[in-house]
Backbone as a printed PyTorch tensor [residue, N CA C, xyz], in Angstrom:
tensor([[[  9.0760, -21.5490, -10.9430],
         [  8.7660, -20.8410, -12.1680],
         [  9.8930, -19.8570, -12.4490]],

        [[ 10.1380, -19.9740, -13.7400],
         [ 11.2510, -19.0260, -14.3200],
         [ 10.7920, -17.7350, -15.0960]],

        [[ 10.4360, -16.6560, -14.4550],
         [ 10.3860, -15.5510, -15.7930],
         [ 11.8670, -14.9370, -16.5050]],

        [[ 11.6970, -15.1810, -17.8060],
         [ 13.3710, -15.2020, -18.2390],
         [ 13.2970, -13.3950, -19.2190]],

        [[ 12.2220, -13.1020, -18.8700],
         [ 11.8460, -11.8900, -20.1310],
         [ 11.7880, -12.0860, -21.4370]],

        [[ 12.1970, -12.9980, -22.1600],
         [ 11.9150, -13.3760, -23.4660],
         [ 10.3670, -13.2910, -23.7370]],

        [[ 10.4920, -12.6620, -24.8710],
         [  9.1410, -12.7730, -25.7020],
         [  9.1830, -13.0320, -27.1370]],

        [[  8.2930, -13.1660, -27.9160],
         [  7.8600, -13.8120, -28.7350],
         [  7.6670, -11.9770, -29.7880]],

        [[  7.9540, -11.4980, -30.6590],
         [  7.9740,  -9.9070, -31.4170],
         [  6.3090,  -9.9520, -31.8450]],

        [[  5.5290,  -9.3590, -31.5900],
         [  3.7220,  -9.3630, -31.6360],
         [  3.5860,  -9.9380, -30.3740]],

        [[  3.8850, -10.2540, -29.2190],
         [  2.9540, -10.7380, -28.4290],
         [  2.8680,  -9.4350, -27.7010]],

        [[  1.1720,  -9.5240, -27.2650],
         [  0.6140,  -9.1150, -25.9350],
         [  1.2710,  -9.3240, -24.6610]],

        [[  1.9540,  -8.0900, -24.1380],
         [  2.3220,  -8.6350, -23.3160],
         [  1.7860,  -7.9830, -21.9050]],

        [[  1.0260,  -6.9490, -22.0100],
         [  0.1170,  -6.3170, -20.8730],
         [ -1.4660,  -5.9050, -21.2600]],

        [[ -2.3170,  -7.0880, -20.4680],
         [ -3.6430,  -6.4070, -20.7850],
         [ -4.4680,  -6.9660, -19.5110]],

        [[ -5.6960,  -6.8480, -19.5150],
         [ -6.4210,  -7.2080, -17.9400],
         [ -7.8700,  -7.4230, -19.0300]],

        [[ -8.6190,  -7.9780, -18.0550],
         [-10.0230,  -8.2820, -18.2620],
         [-11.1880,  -7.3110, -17.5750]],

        [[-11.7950,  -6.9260, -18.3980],
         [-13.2280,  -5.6340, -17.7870],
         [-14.0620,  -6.9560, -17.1330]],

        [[-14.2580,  -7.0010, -15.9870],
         [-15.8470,  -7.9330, -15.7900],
         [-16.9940,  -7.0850, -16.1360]],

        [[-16.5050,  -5.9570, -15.7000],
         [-18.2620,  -5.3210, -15.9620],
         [-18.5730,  -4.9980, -17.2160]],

        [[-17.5640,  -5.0120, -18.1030],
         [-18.0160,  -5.2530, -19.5740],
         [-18.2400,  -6.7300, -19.9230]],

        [[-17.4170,  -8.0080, -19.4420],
         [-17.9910,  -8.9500, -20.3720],
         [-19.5240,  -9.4830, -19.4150]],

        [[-19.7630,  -8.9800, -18.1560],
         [-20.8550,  -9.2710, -17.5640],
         [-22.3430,  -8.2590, -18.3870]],

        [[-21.9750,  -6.9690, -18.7120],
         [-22.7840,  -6.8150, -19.4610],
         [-23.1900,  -6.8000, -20.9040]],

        [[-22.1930,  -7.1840, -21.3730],
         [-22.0000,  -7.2890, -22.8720],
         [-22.3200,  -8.6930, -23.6650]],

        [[-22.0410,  -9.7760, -21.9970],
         [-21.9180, -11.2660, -22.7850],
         [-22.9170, -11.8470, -21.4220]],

        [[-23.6760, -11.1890, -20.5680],
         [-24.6740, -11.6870, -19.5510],
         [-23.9260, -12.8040, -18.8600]],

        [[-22.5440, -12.8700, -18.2490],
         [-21.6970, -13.9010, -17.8480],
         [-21.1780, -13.3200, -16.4550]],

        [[-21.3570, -14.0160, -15.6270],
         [-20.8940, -13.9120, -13.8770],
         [-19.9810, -15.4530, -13.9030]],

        [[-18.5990, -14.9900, -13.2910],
         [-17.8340, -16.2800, -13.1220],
         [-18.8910, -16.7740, -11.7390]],

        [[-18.7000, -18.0550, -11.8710],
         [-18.9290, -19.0020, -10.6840],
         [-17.5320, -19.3580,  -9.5130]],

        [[-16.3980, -19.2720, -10.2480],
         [-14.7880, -19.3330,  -9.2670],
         [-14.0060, -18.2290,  -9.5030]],

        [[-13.7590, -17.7090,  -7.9550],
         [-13.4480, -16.5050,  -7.8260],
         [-11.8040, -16.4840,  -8.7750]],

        [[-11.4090, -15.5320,  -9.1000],
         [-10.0060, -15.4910,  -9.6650],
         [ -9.4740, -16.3200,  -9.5030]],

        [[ -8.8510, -16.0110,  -8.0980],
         [ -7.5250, -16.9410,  -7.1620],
         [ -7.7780, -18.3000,  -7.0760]],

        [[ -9.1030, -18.7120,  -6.6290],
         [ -9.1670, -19.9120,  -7.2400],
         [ -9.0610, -20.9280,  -8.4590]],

        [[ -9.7970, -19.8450,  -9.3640],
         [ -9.4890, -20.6520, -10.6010],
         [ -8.1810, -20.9240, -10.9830]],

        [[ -6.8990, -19.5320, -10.3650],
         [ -5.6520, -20.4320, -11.0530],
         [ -5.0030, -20.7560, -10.0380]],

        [[ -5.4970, -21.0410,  -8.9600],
         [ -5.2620, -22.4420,  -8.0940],
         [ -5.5390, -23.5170,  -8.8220]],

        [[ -6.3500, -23.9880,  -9.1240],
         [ -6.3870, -25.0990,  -9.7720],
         [ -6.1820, -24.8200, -10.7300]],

        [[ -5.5670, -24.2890, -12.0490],
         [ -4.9470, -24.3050, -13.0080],
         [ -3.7960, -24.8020, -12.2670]],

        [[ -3.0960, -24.1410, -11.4980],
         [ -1.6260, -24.5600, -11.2040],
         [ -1.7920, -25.9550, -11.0500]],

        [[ -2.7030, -26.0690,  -9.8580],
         [ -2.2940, -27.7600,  -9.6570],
         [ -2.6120, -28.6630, -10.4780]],

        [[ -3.5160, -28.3900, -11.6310],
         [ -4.0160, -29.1320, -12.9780],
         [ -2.4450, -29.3100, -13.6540]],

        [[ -1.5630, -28.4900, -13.9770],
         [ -0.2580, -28.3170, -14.4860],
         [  0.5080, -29.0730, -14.3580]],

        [[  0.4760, -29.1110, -12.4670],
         [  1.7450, -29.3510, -11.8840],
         [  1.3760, -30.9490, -11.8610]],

        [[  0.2850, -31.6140, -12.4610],
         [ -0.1380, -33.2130, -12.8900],
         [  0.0310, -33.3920, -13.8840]],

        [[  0.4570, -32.7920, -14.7110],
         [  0.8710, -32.6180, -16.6330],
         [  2.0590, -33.4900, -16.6940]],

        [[  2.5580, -34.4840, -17.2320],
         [  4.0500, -34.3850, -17.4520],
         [  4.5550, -33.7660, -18.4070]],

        [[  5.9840, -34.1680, -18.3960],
         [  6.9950, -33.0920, -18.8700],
         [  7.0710, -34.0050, -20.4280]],

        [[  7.0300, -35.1700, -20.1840],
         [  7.4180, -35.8140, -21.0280],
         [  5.8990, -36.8680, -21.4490]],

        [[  5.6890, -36.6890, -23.0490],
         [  4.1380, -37.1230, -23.3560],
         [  4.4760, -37.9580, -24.2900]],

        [[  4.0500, -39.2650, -23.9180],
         [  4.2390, -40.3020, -25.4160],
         [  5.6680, -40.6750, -25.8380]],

        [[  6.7470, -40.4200, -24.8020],
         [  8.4860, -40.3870, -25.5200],
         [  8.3460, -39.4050, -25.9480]],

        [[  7.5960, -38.0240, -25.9180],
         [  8.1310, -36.6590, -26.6310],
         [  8.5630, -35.9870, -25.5530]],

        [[  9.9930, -34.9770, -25.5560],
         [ 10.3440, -34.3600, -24.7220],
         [  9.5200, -32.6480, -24.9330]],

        [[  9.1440, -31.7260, -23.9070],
         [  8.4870, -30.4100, -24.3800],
         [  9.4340, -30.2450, -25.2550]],

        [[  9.3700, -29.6450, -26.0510],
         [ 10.9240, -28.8350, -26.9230],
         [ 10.6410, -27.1110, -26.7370]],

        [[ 10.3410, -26.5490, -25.7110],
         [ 10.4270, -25.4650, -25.8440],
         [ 11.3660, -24.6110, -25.8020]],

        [[ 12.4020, -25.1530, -25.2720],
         [ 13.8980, -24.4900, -25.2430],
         [ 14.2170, -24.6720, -26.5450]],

        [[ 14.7070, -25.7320, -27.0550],
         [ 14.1550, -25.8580, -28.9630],
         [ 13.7450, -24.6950, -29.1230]],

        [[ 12.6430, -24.4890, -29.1950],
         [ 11.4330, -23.6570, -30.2360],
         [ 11.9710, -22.3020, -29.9160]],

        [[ 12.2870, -21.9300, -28.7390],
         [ 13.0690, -20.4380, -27.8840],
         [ 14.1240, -20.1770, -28.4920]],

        [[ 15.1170, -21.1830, -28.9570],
         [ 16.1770, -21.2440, -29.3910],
         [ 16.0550, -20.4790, -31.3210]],

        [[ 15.1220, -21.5870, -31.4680],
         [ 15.1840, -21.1960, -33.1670],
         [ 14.3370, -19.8520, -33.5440]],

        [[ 13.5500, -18.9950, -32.2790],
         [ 12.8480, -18.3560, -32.5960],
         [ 13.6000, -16.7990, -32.2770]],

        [[ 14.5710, -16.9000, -31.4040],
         [ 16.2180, -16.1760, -31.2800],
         [ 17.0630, -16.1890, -32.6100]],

        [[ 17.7280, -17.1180, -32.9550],
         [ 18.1820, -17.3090, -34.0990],
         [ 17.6380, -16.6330, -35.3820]],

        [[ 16.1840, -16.8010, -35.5670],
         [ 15.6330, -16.1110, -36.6280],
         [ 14.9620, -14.5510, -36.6520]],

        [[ 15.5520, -14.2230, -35.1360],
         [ 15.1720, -12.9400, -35.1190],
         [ 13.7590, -12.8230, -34.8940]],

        [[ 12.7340, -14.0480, -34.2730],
         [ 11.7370, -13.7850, -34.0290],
         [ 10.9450, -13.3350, -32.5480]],

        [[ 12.2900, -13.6040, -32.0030],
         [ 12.2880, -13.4310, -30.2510],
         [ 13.5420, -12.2660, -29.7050]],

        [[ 13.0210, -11.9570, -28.7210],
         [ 14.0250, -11.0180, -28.0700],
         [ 14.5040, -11.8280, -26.7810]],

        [[ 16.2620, -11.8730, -26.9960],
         [ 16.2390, -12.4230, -25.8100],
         [ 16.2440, -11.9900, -24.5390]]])
């Protein structure tokens, strides 16, 4: 994994989750502890390909034009 510091100008880029607010606000207890759940996010990912249908990701693309237009910081 690469963190490159680029962001996106409006994004969120620091926030956390209350449990004891959405447990009392929305009557919701996770069933998988944190660490687990993005355990298996990761390994759900890392079964993704890179390449879908002959489409390549284009996110270096999209990073690129979103620099260019002054919509990203690089």
């Amino acid at each position: 994994m690469i963190v490159s510091g680029q962001y996106r100008l409006g994004y969120i880029r620091h926030n956390y989750a209350d449990m004891a607010a959405i447990a009392q606000s929305l009557a919701f207890s996770p069933k998988v502890p944190l660490e687990e759940g993005i355990a298996r996010f990761v390994r759900w990912v890392k079964t993704q390909p890179v390449v879908q249908n002959g489409v390549e990701d284009g996110l270096d693309r999209a990073n690129r034009e979103l620099i260019e237009r002054g919509l990203m910081k690089a």
